[in-house]
N, C-alpha and C positions, 0 to 999 in steps of 0.2 A: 015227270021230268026224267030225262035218260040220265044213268051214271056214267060218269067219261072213263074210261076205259083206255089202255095200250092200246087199243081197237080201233077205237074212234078216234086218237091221237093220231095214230098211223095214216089213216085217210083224210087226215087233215092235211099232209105233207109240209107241216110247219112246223119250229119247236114248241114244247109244253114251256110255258111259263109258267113261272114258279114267283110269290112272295111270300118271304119268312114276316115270322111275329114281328120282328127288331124292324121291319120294312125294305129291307133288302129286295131286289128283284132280279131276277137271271132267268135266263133261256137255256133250256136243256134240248141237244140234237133226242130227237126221239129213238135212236139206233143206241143211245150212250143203254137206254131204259129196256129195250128188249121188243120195243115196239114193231109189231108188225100184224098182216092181216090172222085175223082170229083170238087174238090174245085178249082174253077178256077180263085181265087182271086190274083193276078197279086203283083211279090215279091215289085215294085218301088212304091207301096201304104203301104207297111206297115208300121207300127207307131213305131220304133226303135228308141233306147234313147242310146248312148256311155256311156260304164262304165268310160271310163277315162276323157271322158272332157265335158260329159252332152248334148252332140248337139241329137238333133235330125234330120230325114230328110237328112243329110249329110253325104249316106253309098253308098256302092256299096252290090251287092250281089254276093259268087260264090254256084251255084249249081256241084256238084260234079260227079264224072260218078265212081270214083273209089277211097278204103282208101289214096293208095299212096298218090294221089290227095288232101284230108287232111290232111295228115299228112306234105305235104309242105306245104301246104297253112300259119301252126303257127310256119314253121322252122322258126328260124332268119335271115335275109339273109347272105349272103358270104360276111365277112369281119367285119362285125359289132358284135361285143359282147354281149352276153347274160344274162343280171345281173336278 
């Protein structure tokens, strides 16, 4: 299984998503991170801070292949309300 990489992000031309432990979810432009072709600096190293509850260290990443793809990624889920 390949490690995603600023690499792989880049030719994705989509942002990284990103979920904190607390469940938070946000979308990072790939340019904010450094992203571009050759960078093969690995996503589980980078230094991401939660806008909602400050943690650091405590995210997953998704790298995307397609919009649909993002645009679920910040749906809310089925059944829970959207304030």
């Amino acid at each position: 299984m390949p490690i995603d990489n600023l690499h792989t992000l880049w030719h994705s031309h989509l942002p990284l998503g990103v979920t904190c432990g607390c469940g938070h979810r946000a979308l990072v432009d790939p340019a904010t991170l450094g992203a571009h072709d050759g960078n093969m600096m690995e996503l589980r190293i980078l230094k991401l801070r939660c806008t909602a509850c400050h943690a650091r260290g405590d995210f997953t990443t998704t790298v995307f292949a397609r919009q649909d793809q993002v645009d679920a990624f910040l749906a809310p889920p089925i059944g829970k309300p959207s304030f």
